[in-house]
Backbone as a printed PyTorch tensor [residue, N CA C, xyz], in Angstrom:
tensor([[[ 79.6460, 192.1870, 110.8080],
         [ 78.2330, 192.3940, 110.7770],
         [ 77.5040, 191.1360, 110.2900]],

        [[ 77.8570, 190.7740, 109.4340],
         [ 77.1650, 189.2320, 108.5290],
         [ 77.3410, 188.0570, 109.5040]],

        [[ 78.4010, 187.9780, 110.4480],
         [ 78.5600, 187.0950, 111.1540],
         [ 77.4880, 187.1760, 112.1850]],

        [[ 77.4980, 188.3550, 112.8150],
         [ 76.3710, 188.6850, 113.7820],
         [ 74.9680, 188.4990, 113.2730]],

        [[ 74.8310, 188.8750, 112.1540],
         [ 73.3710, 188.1480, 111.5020],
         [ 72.9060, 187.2680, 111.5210]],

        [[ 74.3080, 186.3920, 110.7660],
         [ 73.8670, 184.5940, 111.1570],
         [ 73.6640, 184.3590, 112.7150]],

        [[ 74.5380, 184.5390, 113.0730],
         [ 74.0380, 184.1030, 114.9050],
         [ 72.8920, 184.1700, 114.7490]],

        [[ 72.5750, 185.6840, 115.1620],
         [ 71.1940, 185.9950, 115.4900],
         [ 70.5150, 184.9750, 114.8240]],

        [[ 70.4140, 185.0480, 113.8140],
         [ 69.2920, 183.7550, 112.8720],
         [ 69.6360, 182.7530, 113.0640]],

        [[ 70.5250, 182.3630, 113.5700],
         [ 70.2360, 180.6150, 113.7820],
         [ 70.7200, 180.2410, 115.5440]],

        [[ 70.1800, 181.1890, 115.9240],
         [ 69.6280, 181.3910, 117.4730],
         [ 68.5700, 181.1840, 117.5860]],

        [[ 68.0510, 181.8340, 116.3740],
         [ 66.2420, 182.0690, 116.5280],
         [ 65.8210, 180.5830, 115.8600]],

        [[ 67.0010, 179.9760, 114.7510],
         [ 66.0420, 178.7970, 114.2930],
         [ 66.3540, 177.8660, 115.5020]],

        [[ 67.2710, 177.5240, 116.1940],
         [ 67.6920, 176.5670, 117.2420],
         [ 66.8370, 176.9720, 118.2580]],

        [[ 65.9650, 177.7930, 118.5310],
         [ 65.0170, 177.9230, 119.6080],
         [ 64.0450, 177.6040, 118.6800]],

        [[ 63.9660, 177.2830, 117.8670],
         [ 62.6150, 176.9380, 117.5000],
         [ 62.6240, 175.6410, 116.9790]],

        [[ 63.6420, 175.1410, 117.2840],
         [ 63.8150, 173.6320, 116.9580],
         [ 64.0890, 173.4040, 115.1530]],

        [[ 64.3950, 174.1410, 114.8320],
         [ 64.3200, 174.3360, 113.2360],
         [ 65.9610, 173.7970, 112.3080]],

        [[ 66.7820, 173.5910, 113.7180],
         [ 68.0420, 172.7590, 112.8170],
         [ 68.3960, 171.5110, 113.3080]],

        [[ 68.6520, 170.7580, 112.3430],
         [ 68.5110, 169.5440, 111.9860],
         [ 70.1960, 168.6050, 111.7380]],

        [[ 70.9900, 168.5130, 112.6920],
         [ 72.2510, 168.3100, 112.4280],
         [ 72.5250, 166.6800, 112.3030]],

        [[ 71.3370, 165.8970, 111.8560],
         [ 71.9790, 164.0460, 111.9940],
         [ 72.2590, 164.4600, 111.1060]],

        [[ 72.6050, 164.9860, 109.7420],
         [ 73.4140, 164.9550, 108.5990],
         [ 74.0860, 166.6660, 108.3410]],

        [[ 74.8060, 166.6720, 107.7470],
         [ 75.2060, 168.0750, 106.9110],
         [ 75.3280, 168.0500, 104.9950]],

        [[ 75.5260, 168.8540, 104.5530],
         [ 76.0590, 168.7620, 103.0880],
         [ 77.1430, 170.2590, 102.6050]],

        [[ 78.1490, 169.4520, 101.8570],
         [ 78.8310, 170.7290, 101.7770],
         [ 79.4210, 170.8190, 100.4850]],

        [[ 78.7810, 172.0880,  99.8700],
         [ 79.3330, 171.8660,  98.0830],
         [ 79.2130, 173.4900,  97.8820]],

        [[ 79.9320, 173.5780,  96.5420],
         [ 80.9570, 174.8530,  96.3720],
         [ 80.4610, 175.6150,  94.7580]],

        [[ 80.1480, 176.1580,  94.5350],
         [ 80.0820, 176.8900,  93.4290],
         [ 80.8360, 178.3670,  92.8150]],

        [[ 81.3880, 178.1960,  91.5050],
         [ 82.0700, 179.2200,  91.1570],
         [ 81.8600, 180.1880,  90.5460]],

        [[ 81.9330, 181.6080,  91.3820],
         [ 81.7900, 182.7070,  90.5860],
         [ 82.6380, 183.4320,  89.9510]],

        [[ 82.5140, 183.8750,  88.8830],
         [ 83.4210, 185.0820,  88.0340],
         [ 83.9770, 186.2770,  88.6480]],

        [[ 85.0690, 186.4590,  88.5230],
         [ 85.7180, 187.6580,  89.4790],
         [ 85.6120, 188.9180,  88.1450]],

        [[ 84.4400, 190.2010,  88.6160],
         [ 83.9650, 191.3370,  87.5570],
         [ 85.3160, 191.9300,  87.9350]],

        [[ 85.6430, 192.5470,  89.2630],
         [ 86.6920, 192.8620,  89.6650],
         [ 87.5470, 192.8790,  91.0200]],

        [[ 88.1330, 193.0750,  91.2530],
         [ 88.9240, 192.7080,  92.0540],
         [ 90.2160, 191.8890,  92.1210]],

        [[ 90.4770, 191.5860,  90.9650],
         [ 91.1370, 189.8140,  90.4460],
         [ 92.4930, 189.9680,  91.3140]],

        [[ 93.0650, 191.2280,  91.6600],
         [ 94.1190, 190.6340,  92.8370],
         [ 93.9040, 190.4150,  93.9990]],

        [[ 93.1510, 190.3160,  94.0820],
         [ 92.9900, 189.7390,  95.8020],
         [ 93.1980, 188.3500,  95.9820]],

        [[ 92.8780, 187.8300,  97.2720],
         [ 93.4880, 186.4790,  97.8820],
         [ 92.5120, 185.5340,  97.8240]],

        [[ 91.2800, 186.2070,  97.5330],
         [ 90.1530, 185.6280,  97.3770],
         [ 89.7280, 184.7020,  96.1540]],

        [[ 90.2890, 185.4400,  95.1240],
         [ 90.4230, 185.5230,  93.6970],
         [ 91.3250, 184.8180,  92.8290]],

        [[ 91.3780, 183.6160,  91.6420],
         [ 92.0360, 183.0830,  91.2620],
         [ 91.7240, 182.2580,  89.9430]],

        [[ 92.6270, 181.7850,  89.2630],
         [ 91.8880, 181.1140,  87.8650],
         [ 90.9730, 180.4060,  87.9900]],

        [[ 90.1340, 179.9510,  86.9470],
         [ 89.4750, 179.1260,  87.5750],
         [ 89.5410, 177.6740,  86.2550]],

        [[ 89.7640, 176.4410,  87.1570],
         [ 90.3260, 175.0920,  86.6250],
         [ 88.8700, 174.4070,  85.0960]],

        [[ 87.8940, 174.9090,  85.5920],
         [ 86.7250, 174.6950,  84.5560],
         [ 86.2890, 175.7590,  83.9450]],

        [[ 86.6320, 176.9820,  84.2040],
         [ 86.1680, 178.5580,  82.8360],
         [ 87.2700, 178.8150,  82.2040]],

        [[ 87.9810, 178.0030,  81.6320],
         [ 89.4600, 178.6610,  80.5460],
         [ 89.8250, 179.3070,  81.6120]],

        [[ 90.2780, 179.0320,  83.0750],
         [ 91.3730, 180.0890,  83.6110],
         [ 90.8240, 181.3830,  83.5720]],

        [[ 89.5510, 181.4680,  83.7440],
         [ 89.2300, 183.0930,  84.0520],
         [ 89.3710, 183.0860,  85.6040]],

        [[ 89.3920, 184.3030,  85.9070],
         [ 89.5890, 184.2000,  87.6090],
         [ 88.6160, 184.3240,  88.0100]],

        [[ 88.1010, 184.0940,  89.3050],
         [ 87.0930, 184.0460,  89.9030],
         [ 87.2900, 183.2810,  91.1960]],

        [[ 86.1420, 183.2520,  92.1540],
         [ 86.0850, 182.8860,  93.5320],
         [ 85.0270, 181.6380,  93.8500]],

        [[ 85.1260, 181.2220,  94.8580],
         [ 84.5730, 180.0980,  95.0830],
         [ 83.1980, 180.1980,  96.2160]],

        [[ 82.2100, 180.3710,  96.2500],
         [ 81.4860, 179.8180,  97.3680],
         [ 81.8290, 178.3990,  97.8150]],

        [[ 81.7380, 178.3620,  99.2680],
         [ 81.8380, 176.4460,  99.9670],
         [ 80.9820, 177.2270, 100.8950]],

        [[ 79.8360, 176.3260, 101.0050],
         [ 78.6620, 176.2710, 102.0360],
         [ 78.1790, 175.1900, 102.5960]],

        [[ 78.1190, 175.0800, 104.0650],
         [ 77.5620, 173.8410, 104.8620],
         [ 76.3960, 174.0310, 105.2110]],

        [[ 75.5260, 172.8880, 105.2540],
         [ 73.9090, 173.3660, 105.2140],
         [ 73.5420, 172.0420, 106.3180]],

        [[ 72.3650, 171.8930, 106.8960],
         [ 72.2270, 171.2270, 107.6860],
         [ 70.9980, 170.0850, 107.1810]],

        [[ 70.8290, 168.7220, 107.6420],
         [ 70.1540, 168.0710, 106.8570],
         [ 68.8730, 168.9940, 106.0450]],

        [[ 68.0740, 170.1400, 106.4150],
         [ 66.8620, 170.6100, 105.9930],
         [ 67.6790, 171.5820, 104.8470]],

        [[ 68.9370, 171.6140, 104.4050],
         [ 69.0940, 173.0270, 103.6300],
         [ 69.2530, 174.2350, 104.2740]],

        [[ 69.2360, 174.2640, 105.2550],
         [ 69.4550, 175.8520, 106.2380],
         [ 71.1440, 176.2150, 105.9890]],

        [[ 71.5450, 177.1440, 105.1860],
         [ 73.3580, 177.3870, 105.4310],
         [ 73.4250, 177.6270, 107.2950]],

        [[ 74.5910, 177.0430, 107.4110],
         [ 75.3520, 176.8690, 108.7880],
         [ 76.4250, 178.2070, 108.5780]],

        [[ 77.4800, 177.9070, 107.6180],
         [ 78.7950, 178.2980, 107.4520],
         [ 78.7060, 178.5100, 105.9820]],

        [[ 79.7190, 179.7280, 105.5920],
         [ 80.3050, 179.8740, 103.8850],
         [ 81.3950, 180.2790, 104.3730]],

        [[ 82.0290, 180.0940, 103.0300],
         [ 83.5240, 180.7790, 102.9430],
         [ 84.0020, 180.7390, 101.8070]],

        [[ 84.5420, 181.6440, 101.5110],
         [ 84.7460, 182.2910, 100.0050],
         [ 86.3920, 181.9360,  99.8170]],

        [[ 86.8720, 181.4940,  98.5780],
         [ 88.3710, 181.1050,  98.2380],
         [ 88.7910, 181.4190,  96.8490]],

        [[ 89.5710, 181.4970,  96.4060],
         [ 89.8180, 181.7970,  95.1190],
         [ 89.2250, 180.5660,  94.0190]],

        [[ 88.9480, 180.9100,  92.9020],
         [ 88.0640, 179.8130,  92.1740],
         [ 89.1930, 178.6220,  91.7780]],

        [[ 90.5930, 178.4880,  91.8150],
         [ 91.1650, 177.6280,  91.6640],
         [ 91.5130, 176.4240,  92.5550]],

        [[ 91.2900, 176.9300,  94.0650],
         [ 90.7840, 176.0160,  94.8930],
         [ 90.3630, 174.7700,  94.9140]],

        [[ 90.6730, 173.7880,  95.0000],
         [ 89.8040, 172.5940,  95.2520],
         [ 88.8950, 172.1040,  96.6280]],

        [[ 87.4650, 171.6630,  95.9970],
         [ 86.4780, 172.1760,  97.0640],
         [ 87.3240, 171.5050,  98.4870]],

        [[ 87.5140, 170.2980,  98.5310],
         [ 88.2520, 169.4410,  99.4490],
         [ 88.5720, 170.2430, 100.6720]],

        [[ 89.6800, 171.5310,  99.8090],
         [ 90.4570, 172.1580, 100.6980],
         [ 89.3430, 173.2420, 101.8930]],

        [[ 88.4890, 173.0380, 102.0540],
         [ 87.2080, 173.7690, 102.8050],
         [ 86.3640, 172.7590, 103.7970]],

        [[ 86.6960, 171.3530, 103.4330],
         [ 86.0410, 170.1430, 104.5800],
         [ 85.8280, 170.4140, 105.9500]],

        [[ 87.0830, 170.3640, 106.1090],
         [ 87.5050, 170.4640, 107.5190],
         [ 87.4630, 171.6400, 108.2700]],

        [[ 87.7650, 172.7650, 107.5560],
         [ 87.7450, 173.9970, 107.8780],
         [ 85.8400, 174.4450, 108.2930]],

        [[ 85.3080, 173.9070, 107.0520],
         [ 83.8190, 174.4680, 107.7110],
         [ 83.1970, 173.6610, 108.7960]],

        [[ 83.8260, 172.6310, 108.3670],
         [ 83.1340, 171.0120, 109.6470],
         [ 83.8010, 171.7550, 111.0380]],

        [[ 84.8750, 172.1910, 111.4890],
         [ 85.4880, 172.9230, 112.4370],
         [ 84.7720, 174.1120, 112.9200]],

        [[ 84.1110, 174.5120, 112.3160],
         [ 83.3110, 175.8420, 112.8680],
         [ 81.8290, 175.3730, 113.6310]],

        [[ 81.6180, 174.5310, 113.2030],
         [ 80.1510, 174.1460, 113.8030],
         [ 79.5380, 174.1130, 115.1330]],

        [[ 80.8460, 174.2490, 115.6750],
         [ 81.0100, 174.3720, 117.4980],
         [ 80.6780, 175.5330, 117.3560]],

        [[ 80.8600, 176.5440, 116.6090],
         [ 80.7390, 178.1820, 116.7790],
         [ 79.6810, 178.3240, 115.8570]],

        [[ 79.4400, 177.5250, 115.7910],
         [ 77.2460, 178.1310, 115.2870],
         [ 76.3580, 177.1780, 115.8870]],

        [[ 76.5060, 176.5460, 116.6280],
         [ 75.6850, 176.0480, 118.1450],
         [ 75.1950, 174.4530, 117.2910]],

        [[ 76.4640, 173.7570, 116.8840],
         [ 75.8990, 172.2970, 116.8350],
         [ 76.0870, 171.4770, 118.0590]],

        [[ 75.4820, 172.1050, 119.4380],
         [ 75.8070, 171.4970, 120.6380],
         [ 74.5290, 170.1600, 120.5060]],

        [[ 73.7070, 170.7100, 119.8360],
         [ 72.5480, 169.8960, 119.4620],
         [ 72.8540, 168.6480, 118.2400]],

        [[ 73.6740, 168.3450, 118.1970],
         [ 74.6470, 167.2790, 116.9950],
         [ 73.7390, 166.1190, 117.2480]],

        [[ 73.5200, 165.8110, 116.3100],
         [ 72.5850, 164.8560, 116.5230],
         [ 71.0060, 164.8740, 117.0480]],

        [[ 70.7330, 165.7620, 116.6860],
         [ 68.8760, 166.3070, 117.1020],
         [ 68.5800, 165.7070, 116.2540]],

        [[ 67.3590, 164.7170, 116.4900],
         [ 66.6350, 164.4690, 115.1570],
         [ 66.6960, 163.6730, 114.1440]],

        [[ 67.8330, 162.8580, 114.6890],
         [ 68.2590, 161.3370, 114.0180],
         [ 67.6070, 160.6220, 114.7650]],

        [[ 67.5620, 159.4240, 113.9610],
         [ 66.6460, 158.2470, 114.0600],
         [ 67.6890, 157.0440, 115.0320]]])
């Protein structure tokens, strides 16, 4: 369902000329796992004393618009998400790569 959302919305911003791909940015923030802590998602985390928790990694397009997220266990290093979100961009319509550079 969330996947189908984004489409839809960044269908509607790419018809309206509203994404901006001469640059991207991609950075990760860690949340506290309340519960769930066995899952695959879920893991210590290297800067809270080893509490567990999960990771947001989000790619955004030069204006700040999210492209892509993906959620990992908080012990993760962001690194390990580069390539993986840079790889999806074909599948959220960066056919337009380069709109809007100088």
């Amino acid at each position: 369902m969330w996947e189908e959302l984004q489409r839809v919305l960044l269908d509607g911003l790419r018809a309206a000329d509203r994404l901006d791909f001469s640059r991207a940015t991609i950075d990760a923030s860690h949340v506290q796992a309340k519960r769930g802590r066995s899952s695959p998602k879920v893991g210590s985390s290297p800067v809270d004393r080893a509490r567990p928790g999960s990771k947001h990694h989000v790619l955004t397009d030069a204006r700040g618009t999210p492209l892509r997220v993906s959620l990992t266990g908080g012990h993760r290093n962001d690194v390990t998400q580069l390539l993986p979100l840079i790889d999806t961009l074909g599948r959220c319509g960066a056919s337009g790569a380069g709109h809007g550079a100088s």
